[in-house]
C-alpha positions, 0 to 999 in steps of 0.5 A: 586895335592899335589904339588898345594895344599898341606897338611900343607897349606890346613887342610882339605885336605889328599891324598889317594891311593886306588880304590873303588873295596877296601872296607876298604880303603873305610872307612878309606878314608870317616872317619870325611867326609861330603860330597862324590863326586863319580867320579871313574869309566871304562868307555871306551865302547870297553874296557868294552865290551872286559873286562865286569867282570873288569868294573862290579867290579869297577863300580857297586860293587864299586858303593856298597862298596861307598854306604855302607861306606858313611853310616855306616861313616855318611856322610852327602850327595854324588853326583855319577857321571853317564853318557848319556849312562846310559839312554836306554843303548845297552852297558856294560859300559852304563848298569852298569852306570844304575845299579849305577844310581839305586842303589844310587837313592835307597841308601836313603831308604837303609841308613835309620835312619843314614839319608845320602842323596844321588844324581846322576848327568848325563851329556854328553860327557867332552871336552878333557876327556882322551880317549875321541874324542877330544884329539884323533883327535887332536893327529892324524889330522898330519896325515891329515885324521880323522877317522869318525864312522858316518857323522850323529853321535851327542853328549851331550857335556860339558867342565870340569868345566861346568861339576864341576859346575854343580856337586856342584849346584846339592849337595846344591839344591838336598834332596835325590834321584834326578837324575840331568840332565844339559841343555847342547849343542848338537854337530854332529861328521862332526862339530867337525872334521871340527872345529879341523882340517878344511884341513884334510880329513875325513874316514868312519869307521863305528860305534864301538861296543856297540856305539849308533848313538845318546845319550839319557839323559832323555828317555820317561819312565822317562818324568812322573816324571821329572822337567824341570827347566832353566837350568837343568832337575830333574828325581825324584826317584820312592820312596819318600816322597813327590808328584810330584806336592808338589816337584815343589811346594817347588822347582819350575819348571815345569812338562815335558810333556808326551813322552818327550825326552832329546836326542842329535839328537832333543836338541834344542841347538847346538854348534855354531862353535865359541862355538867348538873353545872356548871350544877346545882352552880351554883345557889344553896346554898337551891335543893339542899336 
């Protein structure tokens, strides 16, 4: 990255090293910053659960040490990245997502007079993340079999730059405390293999531990104060200053209808196989070898 876009052409710009468990590195890192994207986390779900002292320190106490520098530096807004496995979640990883989630929700009335706003933004699975299915199958399909954990199994997905889209529309429309949520395409594990690699075979292995069989974004607890818009949905925090209706009054939208759910066995939306091979062919060239 700071080969492409280098200090002495770019001003705005310093690389850091560190990680988020490091407090003061933290507030080195956020002086004279406005705005903060919180993208850092462990999130893969076996690892998690075989390492759960490791994935809190980074996930929910670096979630804290982020917080806490953002205000006491100013900052001006930041966006935390959480994940579909955060809602209802039955995993470690999902679970100290969820405490994120809460905690920065709940930074707007911890900041107080220092006035930083803060927001989350779920979403699905990344098309071509590391450690993700994608590059898995695309690494093993010579082999002519693709392990499959269950033929039912469905996913949220969205590619990176739907994701880094949606992340910077979420930073100019949020006032603090939203949980934003992108209306995105469902995809069933059984498509996906046959949009890899159409000839191989595929084996049932069974389902990995802490691994759901669908993913929910939005569960029903949270319909009463969420928003639908056209492309994306808002759960508003608990606390605020305003009303649900006064929001939608300002904002638009619409209210979501009570024991409304956003999960990918019901999305209205699926992934054509066209859309599976334009998103594959997407990826970068290193993640189909």
């Amino acid at each position: 990255m700071r080969q492409e876009f280098d200090e002495a052409s770019h001003e705005c710009i310093r690389y850091f090293i560190g990680d988020v468990r490091d407090r003061d590195r933290l507030y080195r890192a956020f002086d004279g910053v406005d705005i903060v994207i919180h993208a850092a986390a462990l999130k893969q779900v076996p690892t998690a659960e075989y390492n759960p002292f490791e994935v809190v320190k980074t996930n929910i106490l670096g979630a804290a040490n982020v917080i806490d520098a953002a205000i006491d530096n100013q900052v001006k807004r930041v966006i935390a990245l959480s994940t579909d496995k955060a809602a209802n979640p039955i995993n470690l990883y999902g679970a100290t997502k969820l405490c994120s989630d809460k905690m920065f929700v709940s930074a707007n009335n911890y900041s107080g007079r220092h006035g930083t706003r803060f927001a989350v933004v779920r979403y699905g699975n990344v098309v071509g993340s590391r450690g993700s299915v994608v590059p898995y199958f695309l690494k093993i399909r010579q082999t002519g079999v693709l392990p499959i954990t269950d033929p039912q199994m469905t996913r949220f997905w969205i590619t990176l730059q739907q994701g880094a889209d949606f992340v910077l529309d979420s930073l100019s429309r949020m006032k603090g405390g939203e949980i934003f949520v992108p209306k995105i395409p469902s995809m069933n594990i059984m498509d996906l293999a046959r949009a890899i690699s159409p000839e191989c075979k595929t084996q049932i292995i069974g389902i990995r531990p802490g691994e759901k069989l669908h993913e929910v974004m939005i569960p029903e607890d949270d319909a009463r104060t969420t928003i639908e818009y056209d492309t994306y949905y808002a759960i508003l925090p608990a606390f605020h200053d305003w009303t649900l209706d006064g929001f939608i009054g300002i904002n638009g939208g619409r209210r979501c209808p009570p024991g409304f759910r956003y999960s990918s066995d019901t999305n209205p939306r699926w992934l054509t196989s066209e859309e599976l091979q334009t998103m594959l062919g997407s990826l970068p060239h290193d993640s189909n070898e």
